[in-house]
C-alpha positions as MATLAB code, in Angstrom:
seq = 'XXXXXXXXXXXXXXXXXXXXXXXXXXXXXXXXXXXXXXXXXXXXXXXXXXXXXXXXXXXXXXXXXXXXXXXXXXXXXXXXXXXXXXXXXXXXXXXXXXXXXXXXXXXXXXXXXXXXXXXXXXXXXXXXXXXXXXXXXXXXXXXXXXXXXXXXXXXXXXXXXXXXXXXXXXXXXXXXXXXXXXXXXXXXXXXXXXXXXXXXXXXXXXXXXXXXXXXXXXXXXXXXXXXXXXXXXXXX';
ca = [
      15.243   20.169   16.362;
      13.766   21.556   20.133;
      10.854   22.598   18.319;
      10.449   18.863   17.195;
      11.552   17.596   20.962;
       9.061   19.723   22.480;
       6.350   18.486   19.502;
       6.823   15.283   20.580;
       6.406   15.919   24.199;
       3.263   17.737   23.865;
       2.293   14.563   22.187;
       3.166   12.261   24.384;
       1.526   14.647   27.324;
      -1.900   14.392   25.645;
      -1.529   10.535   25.237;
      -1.004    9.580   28.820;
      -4.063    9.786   30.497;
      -5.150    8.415   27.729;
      -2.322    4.918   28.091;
      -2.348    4.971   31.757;
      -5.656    3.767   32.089;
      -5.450    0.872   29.495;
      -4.417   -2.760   30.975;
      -0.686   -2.915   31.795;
      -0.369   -6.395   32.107;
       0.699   -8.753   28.834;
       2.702  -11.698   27.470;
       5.424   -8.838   26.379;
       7.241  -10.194   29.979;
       8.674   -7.813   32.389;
       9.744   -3.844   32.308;
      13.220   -4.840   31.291;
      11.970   -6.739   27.888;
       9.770   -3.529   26.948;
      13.623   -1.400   27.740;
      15.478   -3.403   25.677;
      13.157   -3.490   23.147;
      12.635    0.989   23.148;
      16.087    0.665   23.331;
      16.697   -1.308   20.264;
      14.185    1.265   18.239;
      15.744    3.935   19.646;
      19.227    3.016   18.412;
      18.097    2.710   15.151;
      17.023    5.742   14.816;
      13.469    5.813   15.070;
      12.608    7.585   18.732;
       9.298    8.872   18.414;
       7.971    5.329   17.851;
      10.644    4.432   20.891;
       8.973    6.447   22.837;
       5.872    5.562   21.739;
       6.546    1.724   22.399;
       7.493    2.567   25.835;
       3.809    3.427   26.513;
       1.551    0.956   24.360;
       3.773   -1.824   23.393;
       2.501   -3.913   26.520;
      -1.058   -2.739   25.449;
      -0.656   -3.918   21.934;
       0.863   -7.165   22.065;
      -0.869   -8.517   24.943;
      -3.835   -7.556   22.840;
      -2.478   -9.204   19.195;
      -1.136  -12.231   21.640;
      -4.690  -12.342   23.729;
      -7.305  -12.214   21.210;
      -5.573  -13.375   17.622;
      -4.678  -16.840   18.547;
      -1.153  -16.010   18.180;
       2.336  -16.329   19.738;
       4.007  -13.459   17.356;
       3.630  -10.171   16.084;
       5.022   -8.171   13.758;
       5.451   -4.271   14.622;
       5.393   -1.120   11.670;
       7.756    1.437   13.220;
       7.357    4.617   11.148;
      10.432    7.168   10.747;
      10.379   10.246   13.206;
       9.544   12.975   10.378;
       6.305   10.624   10.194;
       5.173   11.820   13.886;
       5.714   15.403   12.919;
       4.011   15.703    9.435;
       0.994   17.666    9.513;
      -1.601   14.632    8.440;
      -0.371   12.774   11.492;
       0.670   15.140   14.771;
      -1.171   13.167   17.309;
      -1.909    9.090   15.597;
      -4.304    7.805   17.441;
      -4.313    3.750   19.193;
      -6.026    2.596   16.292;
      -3.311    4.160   13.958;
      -1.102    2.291   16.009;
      -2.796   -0.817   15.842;
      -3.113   -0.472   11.774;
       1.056   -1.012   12.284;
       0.546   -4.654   14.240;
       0.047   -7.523   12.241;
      -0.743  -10.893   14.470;
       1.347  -12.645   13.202;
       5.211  -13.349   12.163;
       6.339  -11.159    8.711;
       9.773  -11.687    7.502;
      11.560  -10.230    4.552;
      11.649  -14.026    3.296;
       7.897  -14.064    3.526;
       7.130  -11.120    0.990;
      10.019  -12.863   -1.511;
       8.179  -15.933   -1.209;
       4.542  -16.319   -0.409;
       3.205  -12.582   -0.157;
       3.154  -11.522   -3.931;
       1.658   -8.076   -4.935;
      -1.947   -7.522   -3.150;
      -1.592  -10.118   -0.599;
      -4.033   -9.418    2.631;
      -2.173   -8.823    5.895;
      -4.333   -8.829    9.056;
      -3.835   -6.389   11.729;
      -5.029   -5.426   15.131;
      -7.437   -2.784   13.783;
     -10.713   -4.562   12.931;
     -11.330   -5.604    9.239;
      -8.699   -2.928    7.795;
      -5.525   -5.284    6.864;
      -2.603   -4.211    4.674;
      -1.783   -5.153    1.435;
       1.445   -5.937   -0.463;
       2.302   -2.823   -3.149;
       4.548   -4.576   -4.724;
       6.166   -6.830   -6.945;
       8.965   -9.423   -5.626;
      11.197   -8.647   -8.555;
      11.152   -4.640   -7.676;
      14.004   -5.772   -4.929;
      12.054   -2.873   -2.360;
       9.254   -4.089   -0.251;
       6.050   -1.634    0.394;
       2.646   -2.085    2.028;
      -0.289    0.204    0.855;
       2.794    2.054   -1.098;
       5.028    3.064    1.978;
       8.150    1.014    1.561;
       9.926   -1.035    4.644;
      13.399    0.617    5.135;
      15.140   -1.383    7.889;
      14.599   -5.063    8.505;
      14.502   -6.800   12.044;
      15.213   -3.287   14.213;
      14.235   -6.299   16.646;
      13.451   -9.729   16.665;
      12.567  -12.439   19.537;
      10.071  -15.019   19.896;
       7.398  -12.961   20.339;
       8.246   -9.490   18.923;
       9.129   -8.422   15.211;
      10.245   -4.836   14.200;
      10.640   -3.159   10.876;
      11.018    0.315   10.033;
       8.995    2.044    7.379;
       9.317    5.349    5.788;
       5.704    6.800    6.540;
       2.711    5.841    8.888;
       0.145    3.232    6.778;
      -3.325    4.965    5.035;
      -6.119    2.855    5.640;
      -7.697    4.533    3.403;
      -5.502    2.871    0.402;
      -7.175   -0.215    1.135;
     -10.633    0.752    1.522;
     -10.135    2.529   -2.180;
      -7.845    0.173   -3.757;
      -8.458   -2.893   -2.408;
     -12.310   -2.930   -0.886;
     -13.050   -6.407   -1.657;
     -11.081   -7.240    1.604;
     -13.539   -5.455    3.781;
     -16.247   -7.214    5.770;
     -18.633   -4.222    4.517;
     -18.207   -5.065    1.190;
     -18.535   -8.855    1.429;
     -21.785   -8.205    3.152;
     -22.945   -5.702    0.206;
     -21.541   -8.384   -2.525;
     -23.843  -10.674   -0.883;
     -26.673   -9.001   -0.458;
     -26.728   -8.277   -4.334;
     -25.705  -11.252   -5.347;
     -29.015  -12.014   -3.643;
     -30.846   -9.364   -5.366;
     -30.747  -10.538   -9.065;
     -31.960  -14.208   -7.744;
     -34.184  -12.618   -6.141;
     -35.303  -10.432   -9.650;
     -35.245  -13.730  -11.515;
     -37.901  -15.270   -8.984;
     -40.237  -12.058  -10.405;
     -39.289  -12.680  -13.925;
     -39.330  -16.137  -14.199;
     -43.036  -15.607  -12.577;
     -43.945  -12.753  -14.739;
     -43.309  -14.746  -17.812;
     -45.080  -17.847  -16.651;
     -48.086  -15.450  -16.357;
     -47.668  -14.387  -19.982;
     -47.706  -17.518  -21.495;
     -50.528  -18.578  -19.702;
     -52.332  -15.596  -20.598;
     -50.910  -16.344  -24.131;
     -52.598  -19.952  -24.231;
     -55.900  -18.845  -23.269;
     -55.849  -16.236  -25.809;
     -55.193  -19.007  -28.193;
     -57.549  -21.513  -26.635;
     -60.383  -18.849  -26.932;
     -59.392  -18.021  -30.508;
     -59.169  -21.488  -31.448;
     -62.755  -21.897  -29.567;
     -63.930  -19.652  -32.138;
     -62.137  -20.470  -34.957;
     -64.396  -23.974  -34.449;
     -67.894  -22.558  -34.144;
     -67.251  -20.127  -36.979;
     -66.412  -23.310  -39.658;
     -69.049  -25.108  -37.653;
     -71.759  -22.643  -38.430;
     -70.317  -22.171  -42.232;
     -70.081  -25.913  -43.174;
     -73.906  -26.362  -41.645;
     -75.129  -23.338  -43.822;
     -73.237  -25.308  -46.953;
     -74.962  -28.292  -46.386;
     -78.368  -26.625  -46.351;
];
């Protein structure tokens, strides 16, 4: 358990230069907001994402709130053994923003109008979420890490649920790659192609047939001086 403490504050030490110089200043409202709202993570038992709240939350709403056209978010807290596993001991701000969606996610929202492989925006450009699974399962997961606790906190402008792991983005980009602007860009461009391709073909085979009816015309040509010549040699 102190190896994990001191872990985590090693962590945090190498993130603070990096936090103190972003913009402090949000719609999240004053200092005591952001403490109640570490304080409501922390109680329910997720305190590395408490912690980590404490320095970014102001960051990352102001910035869902700012530039999404929105007056809610909805915040991913992973569990603590999350911060420790080896694949994530330092997650990056655009991990963190892969866990804020712009907008407001209930637990009656997935029953009712976020079936399986529904798109859910977040703050890290063109790399949303998506809905793993069925309503009638009874257990809510996105990219296949189920939600565990519901509304750790909920106002007007703030919604909190815990999950079991941090979020891949890399289940999306394999599963689900139809949902990146990339790939709309690429399905575009060769959906263009084979228009393109019929352009050639369509003028490739009007060159054949034209070729085709001059062979025929000269044949034909031919075909009339030959009987010509015959039927004036008969008549002689």
């Amino acid at each position: 358990m102190a190896s994990s403490r001191f872990q985590f504050s090693f962590f945090l030490f190498l993130l603070l230069p990096i936090f103190t110089t972003l913009p402090t200043e949000g719609a999240t409202g004053d200092h005591a907001k952001v403490e109640k709202i570490v304080k409501a993570v922390s109680n329910a038992g997720y305190s590395a994402m408490s912690l980590t709240l404490e320095m970014t939350l102001t960051t990352l709403v102001s910035s869902a709130l700012n530039n999404k056209n929105t007056t809610i978010v909805t915040i991913f807290a992973p569990q603590d053994k999350s911060f420790f596993s080896l694949k994530y001991p330092q997650p990056p701000l655009t991990l963190l923003e892969y866990h804020v969606a712009p907008m407001k996610l209930e637990r009656e929202d997935f029953e009712s109008s976020l079936p399986l492989g529904s798109k859910i925006d977040t703050l890290l450009h063109v790399h949303p979420l998506v809905v793993s699974t069925l309503r009638r399962e009874g257990i809510v997961s996105i990219n296949n890490v189920k939600i565990k606790q519901w509304d750790i906190y909920k106002d007007e402008h703030i919604i909190i649920h815990g999950v079991e792991d941090f979020f891949d983005p890399a289940y999306q980009t394999i599963l689900h790659p139809w949902y990146d602007a990339e790939y709309k860009e690429n399905k575009r461009s060769s959906s263009l192609g084979p228009s393109e391709a019929s352009k050639g073909e369509k003028y490739i085979l009007a060159l054949v047939i034209s070729l085709l009816i001059l062979v025929v015309a000269i044949i034909t040509s031919g075909l009339n001086n030959y009987w010509r010549r015959t039927g004036y040699m008969l008549l002689k």
